[in-house]
ZAMIDO-985791 format. One record per atom (N, C-alpha, C): residue number from 1; residue in three letters; atom name; x, y, z. Coordinates in Angstrom, 3 decimals. Atoms other than C-alpha are relative to their C-alpha. Example, Ala and Ser with C-alpha at 12.3 -4.5 7.8 and 13.67 -1.06 7.14 Angstrom:
BEGIN
[1 'ala' 'N' [0.890 -1.190 0.000]],
[1 'ala' 'CA' [12.300 -4.500 7.800]],
[1 'ala' 'C' [0.900 1.200 0.000]],
[2 'ser' 'N' [-0.820 -1.190 -0.060]],
[2 'ser' 'CA' [13.670 -1.060 7.140]],
[2 'ser' 'C' [-0.770 1.090 0.730]],
This chain:
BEGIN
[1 'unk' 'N' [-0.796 0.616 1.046]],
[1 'unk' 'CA' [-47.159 -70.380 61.632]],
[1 'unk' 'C' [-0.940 -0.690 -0.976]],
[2 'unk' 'N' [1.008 0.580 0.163]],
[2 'unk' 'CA' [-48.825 -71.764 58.809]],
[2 'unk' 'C' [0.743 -1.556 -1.014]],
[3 'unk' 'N' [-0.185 1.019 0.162]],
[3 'unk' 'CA' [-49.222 -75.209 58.062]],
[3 'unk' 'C' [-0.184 -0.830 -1.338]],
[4 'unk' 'N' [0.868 0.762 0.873]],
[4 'unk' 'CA' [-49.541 -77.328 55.297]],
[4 'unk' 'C' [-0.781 -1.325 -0.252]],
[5 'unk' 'N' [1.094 1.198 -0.048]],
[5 'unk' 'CA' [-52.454 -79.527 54.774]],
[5 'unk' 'C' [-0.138 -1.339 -0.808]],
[6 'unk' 'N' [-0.091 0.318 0.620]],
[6 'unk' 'CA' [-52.415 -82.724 53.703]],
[6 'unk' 'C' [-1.751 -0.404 -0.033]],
[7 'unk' 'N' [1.204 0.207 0.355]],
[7 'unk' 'CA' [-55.798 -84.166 51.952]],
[7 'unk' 'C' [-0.895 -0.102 1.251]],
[8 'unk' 'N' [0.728 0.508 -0.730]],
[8 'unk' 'CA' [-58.300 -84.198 54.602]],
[8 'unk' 'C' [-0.396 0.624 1.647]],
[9 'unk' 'N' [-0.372 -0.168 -1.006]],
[9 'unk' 'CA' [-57.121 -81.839 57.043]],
[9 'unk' 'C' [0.750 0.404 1.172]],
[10 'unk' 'N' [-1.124 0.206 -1.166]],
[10 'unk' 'CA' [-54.486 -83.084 59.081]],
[10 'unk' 'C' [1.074 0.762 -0.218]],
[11 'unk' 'N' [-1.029 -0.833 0.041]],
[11 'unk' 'CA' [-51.804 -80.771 59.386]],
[11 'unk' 'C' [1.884 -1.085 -0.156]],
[12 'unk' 'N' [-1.832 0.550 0.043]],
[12 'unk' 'CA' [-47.936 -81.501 58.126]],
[12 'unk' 'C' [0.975 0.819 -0.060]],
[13 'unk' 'N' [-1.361 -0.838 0.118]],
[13 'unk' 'CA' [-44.487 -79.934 57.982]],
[13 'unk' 'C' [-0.877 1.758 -0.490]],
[14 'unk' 'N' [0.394 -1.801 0.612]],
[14 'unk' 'CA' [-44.805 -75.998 58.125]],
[14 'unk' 'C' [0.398 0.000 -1.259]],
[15 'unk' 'N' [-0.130 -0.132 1.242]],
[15 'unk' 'CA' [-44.582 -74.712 55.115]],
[15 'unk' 'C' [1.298 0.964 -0.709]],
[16 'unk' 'N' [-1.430 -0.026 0.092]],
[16 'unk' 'CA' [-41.752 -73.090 55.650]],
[16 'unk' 'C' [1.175 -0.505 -0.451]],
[17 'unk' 'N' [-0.787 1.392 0.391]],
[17 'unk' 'CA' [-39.826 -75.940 56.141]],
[17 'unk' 'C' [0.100 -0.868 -0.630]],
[18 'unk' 'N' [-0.276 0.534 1.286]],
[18 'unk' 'CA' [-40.903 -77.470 53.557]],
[18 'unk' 'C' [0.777 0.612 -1.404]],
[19 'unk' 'N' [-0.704 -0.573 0.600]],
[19 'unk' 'CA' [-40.013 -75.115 51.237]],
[19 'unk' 'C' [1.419 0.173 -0.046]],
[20 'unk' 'N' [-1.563 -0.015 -0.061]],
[20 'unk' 'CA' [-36.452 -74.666 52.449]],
[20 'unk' 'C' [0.520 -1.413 -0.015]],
[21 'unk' 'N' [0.039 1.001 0.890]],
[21 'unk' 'CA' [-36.381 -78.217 51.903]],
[21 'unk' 'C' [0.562 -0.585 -0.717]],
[22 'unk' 'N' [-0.059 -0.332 1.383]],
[22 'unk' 'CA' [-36.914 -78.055 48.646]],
[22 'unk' 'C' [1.031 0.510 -0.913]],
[23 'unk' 'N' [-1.263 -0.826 0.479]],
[23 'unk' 'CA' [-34.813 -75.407 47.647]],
[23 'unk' 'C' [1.206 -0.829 0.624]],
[24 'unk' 'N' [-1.667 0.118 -0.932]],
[24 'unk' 'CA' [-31.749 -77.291 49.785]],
[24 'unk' 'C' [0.095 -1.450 -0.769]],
[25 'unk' 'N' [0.641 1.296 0.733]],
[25 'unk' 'CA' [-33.157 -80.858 47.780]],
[25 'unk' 'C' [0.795 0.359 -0.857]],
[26 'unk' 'N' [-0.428 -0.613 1.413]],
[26 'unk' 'CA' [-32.048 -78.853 44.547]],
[26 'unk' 'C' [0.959 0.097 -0.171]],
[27 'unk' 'N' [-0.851 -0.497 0.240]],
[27 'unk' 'CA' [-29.219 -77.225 45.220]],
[27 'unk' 'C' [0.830 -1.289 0.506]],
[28 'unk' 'N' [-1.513 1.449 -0.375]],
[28 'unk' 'CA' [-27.591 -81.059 46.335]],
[28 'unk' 'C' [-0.408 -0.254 -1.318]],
[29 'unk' 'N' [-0.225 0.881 1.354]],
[29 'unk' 'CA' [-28.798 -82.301 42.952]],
[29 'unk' 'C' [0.840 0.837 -0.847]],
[30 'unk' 'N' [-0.919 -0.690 0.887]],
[30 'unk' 'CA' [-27.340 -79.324 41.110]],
[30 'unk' 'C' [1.462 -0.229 0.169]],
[31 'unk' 'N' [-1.521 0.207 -0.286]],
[31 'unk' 'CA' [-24.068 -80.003 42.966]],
[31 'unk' 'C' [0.259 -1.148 -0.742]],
[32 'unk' 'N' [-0.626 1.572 0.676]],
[32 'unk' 'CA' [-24.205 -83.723 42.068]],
[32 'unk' 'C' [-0.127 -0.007 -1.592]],
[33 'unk' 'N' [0.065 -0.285 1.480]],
[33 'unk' 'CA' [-25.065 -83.090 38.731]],
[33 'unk' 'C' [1.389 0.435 -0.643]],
[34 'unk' 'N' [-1.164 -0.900 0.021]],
[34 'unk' 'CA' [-22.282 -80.824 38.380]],
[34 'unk' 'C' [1.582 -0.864 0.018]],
[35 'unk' 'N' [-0.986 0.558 -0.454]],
[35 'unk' 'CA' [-19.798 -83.095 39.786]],
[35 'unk' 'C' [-0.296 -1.068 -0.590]],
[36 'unk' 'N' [-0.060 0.782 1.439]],
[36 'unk' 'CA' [-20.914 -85.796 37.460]],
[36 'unk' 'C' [0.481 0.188 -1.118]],
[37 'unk' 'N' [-0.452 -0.721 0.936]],
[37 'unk' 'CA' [-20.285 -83.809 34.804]],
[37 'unk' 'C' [1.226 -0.066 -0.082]],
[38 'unk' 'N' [-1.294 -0.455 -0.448]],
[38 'unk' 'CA' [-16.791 -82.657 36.143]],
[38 'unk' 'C' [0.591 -1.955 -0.499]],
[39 'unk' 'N' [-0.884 1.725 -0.286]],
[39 'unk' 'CA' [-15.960 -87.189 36.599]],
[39 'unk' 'C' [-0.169 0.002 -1.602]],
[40 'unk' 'N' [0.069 0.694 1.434]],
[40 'unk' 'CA' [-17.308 -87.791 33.135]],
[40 'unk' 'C' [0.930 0.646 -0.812]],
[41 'unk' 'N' [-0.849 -0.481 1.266]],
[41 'unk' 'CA' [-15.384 -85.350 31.222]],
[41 'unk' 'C' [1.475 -0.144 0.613]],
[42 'unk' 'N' [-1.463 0.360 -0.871]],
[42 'unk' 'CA' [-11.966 -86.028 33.536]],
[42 'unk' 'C' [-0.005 -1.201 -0.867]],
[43 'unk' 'N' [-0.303 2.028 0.035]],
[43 'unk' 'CA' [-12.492 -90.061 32.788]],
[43 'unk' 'C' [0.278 0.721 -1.826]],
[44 'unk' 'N' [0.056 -0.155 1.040]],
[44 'unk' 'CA' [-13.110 -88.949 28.976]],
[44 'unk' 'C' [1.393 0.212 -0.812]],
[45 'unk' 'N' [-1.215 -1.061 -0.256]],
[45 'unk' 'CA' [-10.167 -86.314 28.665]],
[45 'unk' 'C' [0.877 -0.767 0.384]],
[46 'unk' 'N' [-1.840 0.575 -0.403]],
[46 'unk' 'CA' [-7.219 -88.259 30.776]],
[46 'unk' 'C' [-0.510 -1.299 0.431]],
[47 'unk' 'N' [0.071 0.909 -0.386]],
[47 'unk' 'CA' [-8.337 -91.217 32.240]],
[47 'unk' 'C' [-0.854 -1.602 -1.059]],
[48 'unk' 'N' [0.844 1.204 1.153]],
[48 'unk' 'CA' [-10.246 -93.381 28.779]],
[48 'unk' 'C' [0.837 -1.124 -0.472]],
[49 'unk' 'N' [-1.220 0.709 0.741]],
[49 'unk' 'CA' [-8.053 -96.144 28.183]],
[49 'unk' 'C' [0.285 -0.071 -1.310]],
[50 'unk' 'N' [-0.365 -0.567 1.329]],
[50 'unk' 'CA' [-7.939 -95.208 24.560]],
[50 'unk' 'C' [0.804 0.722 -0.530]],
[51 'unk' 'N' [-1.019 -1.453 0.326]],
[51 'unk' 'CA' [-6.135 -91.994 24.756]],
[51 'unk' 'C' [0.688 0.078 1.384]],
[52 'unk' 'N' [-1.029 -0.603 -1.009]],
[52 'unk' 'CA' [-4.323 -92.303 28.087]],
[52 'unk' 'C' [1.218 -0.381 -0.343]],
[53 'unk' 'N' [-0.428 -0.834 -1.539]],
[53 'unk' 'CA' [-2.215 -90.712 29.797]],
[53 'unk' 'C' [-0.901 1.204 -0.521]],
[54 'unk' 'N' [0.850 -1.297 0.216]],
[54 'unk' 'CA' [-4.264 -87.853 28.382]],
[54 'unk' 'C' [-0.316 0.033 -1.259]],
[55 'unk' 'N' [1.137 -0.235 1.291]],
[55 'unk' 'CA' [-6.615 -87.016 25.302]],
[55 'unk' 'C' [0.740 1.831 -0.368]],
[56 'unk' 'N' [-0.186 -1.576 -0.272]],
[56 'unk' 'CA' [-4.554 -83.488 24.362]],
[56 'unk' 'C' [-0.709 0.485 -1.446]],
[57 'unk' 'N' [0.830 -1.542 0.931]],
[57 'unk' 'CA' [-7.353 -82.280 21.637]],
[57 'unk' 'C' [-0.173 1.004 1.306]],
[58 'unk' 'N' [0.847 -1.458 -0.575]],
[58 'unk' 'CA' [-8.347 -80.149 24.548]],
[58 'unk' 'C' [1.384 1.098 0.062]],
[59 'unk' 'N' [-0.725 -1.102 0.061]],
[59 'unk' 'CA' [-4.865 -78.345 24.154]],
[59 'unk' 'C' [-0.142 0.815 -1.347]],
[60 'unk' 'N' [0.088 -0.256 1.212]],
[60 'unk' 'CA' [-5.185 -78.135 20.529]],
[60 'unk' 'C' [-1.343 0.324 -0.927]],
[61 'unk' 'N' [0.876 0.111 0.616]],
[61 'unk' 'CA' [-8.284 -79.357 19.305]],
[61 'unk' 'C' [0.141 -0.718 -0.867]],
[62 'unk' 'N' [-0.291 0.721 1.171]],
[62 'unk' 'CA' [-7.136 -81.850 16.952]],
[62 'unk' 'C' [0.132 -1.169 0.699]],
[63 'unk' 'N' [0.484 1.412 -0.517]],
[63 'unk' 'CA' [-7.987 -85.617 17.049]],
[63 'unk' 'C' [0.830 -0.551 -1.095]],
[64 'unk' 'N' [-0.236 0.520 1.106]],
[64 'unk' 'CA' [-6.255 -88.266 15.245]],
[64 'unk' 'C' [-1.123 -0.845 -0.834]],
[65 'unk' 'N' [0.776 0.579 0.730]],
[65 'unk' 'CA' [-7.786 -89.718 12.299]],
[65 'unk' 'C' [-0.880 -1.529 0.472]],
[66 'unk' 'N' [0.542 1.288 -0.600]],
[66 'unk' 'CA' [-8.341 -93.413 14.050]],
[66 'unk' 'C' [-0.903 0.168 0.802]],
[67 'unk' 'N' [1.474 -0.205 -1.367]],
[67 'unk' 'CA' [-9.895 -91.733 17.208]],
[67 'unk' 'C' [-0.819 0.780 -0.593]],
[68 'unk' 'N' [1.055 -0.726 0.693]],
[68 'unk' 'CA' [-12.068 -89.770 15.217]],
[68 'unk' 'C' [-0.780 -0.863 -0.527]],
[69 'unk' 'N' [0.844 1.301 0.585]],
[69 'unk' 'CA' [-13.277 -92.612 13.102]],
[69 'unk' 'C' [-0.434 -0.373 1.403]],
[70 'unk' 'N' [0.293 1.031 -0.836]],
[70 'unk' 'CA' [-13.582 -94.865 16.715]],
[70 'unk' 'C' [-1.299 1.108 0.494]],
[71 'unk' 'N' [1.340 -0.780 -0.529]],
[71 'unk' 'CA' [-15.891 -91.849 18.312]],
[71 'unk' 'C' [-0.775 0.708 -0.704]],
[72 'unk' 'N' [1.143 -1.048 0.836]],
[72 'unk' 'CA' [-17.475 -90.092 15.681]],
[72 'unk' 'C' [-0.031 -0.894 -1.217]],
[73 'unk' 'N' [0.009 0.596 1.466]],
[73 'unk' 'CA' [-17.983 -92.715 13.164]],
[73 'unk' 'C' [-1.036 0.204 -1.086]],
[74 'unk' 'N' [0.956 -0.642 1.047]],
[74 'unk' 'CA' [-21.162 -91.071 11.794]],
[74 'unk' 'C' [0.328 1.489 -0.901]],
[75 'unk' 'N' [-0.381 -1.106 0.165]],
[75 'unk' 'CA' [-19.285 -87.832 11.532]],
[75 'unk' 'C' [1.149 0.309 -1.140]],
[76 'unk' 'N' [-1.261 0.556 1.063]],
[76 'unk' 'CA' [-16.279 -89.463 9.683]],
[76 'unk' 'C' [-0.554 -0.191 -1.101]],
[77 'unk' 'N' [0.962 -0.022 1.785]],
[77 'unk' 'CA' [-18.892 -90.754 7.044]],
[77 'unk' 'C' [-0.282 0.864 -0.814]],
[78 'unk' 'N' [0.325 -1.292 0.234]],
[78 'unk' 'CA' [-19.730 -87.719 6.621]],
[78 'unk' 'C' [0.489 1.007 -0.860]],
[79 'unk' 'N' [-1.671 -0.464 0.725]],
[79 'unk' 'CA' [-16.414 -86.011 5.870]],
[79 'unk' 'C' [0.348 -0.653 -1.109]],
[80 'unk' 'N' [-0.894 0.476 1.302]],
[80 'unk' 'CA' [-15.192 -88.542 3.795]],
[80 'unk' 'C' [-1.323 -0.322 -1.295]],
[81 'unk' 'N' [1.207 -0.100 0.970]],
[81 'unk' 'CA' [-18.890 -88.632 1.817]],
[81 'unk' 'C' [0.398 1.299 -1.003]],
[82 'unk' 'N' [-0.328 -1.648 0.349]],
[82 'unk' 'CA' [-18.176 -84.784 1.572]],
[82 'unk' 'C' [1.166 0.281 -1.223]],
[83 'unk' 'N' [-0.986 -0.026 0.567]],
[83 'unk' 'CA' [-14.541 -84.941 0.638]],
[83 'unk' 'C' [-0.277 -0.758 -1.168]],
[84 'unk' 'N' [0.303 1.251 1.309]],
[84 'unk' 'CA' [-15.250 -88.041 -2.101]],
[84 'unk' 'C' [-0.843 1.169 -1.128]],
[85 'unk' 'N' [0.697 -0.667 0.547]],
[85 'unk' 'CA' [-17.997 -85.645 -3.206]],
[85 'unk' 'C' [0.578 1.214 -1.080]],
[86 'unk' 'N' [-0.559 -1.297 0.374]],
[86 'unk' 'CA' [-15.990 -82.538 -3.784]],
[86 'unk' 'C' [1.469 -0.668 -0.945]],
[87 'unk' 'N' [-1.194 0.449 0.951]],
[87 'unk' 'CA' [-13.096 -84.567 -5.571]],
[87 'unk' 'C' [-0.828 -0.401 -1.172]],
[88 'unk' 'N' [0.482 0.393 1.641]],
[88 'unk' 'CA' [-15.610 -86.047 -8.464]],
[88 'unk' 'C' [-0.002 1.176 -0.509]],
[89 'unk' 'N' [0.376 -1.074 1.013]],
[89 'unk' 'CA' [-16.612 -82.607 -8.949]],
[89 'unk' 'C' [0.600 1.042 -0.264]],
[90 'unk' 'N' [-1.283 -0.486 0.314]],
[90 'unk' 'CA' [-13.148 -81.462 -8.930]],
[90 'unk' 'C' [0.362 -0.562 -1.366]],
[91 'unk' 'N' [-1.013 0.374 1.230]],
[91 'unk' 'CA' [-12.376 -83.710 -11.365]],
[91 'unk' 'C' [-1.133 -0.251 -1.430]],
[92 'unk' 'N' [1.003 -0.707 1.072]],
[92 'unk' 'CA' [-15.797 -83.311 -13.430]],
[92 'unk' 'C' [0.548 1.312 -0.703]],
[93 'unk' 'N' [-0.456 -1.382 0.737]],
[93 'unk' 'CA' [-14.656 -79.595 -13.819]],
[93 'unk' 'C' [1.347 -0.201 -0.466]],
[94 'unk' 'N' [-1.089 0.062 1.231]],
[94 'unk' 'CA' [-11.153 -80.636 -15.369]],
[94 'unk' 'C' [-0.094 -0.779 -0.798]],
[95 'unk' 'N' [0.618 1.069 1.159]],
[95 'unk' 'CA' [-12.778 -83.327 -17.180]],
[95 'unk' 'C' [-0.780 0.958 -1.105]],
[96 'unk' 'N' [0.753 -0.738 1.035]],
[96 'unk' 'CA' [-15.355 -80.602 -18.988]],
[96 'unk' 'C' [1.080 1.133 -0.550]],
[97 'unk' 'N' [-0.846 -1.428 0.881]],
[97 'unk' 'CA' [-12.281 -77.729 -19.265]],
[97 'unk' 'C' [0.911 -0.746 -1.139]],
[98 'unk' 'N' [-0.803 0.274 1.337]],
[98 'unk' 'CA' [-10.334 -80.244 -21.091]],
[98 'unk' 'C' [-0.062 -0.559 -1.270]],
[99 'unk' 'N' [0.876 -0.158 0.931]],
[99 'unk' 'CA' [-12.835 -80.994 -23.145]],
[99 'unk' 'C' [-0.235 0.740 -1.239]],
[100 'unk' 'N' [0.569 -1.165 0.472]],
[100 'unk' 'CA' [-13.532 -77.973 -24.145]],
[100 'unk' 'C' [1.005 1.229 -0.299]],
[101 'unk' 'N' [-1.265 -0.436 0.535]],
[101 'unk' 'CA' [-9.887 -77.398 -24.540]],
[101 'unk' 'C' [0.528 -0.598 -1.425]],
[102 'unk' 'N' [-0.048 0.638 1.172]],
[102 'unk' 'CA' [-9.875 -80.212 -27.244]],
[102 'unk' 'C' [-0.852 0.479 -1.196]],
[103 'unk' 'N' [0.451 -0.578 0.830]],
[103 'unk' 'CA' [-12.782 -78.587 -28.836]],
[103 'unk' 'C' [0.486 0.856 -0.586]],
[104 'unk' 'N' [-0.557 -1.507 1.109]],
[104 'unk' 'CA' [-11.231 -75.080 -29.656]],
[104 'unk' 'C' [1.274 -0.684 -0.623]],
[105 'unk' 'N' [-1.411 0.608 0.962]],
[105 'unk' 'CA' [-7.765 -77.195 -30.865]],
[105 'unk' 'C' [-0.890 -0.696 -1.015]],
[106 'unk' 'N' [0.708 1.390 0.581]],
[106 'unk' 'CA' [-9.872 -79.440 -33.005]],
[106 'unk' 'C' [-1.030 1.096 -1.426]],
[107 'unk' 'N' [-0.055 -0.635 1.024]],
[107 'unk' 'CA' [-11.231 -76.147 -34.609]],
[107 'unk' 'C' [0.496 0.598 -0.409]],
């Protein structure tokens, strides 16, 4: 069987057994990992005192405006930067057509 050595020598755990181990080490963290995962997005989803009895974007996908602002408040800035944005230059372009509607009346 062979052994593995630690500095100097002395023989420790086959190497076998270490290895399987290892691999058996992993596959509990992957579980717990996993099952972290699983609690956090449960608590998130139905159990957040914010949105309980349940959070139903995940039927839809649609958030209300408040909880959107409360969890994505960089994301909201964003949007309403965007939106604000796209209305000046909505109303730039009927500001220059009617302009330029007064011009041709005017000659």
């Amino acid at each position: 069987m062979l052994y593995a050595l630690i500095p100097g020598g002395t023989p420790a755990l086959p190497v076998t057994y270490s290895r399987s181990c290892r691999q058996q080490r992993t596959v509990d963290l992957h579980v717990r990992v996993t099952l972290a995962i699983i609690v956090w997005h449960f608590y998130h989803v139905i159990f957040d005192p914010d949105v309980y009895p349940v959070n139903f974007a995940f039927i839809d996908g649609r958030v209300s405006e408040e909880l959107y602002k409360e969890e994505h408040e960089l994301d909201y800035e964003a949007l309403r930067n965007r939106a604000k944005r796209e209305e000046l230059k909505a109303e730039q372009i009927r500001l220059e057509q009617s302009s330029a509607e007064d011009v041709e009346r005017s000659s």
